[in-house]
GUKOLTI-580263 format. One line per 5 residues: for each residue x, y, z of C-alpha. Coordinates in steps of 0.25 Angstrom, whole numbers, plus 5000, padded with zeros to 4 digits. Example, Ala and Ser with C-alpha at 12.3 -4.5 7.8 and 13.67 -1.06 7.14 Angstrom:
# GUKOLTI-580263
5049,4982,5031  5055,4996,5029
# end
This chain:
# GUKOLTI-580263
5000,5000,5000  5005,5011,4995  5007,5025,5004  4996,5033,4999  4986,5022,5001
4989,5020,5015  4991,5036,5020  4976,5036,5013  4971,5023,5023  4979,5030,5036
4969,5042,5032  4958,5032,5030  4959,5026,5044  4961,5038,5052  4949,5042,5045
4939,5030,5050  4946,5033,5063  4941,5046,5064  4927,5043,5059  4925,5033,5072
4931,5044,5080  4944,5037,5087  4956,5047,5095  4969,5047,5093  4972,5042,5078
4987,5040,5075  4993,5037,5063  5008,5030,5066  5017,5028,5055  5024,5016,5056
5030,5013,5043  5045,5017,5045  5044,5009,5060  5038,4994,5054  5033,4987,5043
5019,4981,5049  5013,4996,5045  5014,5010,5041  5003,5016,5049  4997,5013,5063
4983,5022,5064  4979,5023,5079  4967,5028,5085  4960,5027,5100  4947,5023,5101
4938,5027,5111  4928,5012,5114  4928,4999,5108  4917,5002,5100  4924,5013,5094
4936,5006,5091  4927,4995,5085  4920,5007,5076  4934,5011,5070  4940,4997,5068
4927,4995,5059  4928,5008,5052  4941,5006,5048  4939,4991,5044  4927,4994,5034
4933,5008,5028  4946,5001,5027  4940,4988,5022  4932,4998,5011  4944,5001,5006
4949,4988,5004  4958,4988,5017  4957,4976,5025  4964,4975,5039  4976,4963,5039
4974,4962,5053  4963,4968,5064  4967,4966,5080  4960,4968,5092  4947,4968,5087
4941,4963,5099  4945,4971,5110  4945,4982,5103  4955,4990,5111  4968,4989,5101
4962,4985,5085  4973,4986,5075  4967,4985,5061  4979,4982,5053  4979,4987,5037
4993,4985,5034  4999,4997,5031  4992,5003,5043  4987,4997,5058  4977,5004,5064
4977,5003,5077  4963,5007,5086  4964,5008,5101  4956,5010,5113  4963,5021,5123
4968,5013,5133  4976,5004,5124  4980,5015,5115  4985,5023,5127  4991,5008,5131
4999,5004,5120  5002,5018,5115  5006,5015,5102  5011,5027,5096  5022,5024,5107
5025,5012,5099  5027,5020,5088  5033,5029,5091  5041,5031,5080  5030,5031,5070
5026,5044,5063  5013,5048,5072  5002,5056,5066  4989,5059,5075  4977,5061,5070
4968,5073,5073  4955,5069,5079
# end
């Protein structure tokens, strides 16, 4: 996939965040730091219903376009899902294990870019 293609699908994504209302979305650009992505988007739900709500939005507009997931964790629980696209891993958390893990610390040395509610 070419880089044009998924700048447009990061855009996408943050889009469908913002239509089911999450906090904090991050963009974290991994490319230079691994080889399993170029893109982690995150974004802090509020309620389990809400993180429910976001992970279908995402899955039927992506799908739409001909985008399936390789691989979709934690749909049970619903307090970490990743929804794994290849070139991008979007990753939708509750607060407490957002706060918990603190990803972006992980990263640290990702090119961060936060998104404006």
């Amino acid at each position: 996939m070419e880089n044009k293609q998924i700048n447009s699908m990061v855009d996408e994504i943050i889009d469908l965040m913002q239509d089911k209302k999450v906090k904090d979305i991050t963009v974290l650009d991994v490319k230079k730091l691994t080889s399993l992505t170029d893109y982690f988007i995150l974004c802090t739900s509020e309620s389990t219903p809400q993180t429910r709500a976001v992970m279908d939005h995402i899955y039927k507009n992506m799908r739409e376009q001909g985008y399936r997931p390789n691989n979709l964790e934690d749909t049970k629980s619903l307090e970490w899902v990743a929804m794994d696209y290849f070139n991008i891993v979007i990753h939708i958390f509750n607060e407490d294990t957002r706060n918990y893990y603190q990803f972006e610390r992980l990263w640290g040395d990702a090119k961060i870019r936060k998104i404006d509610e």
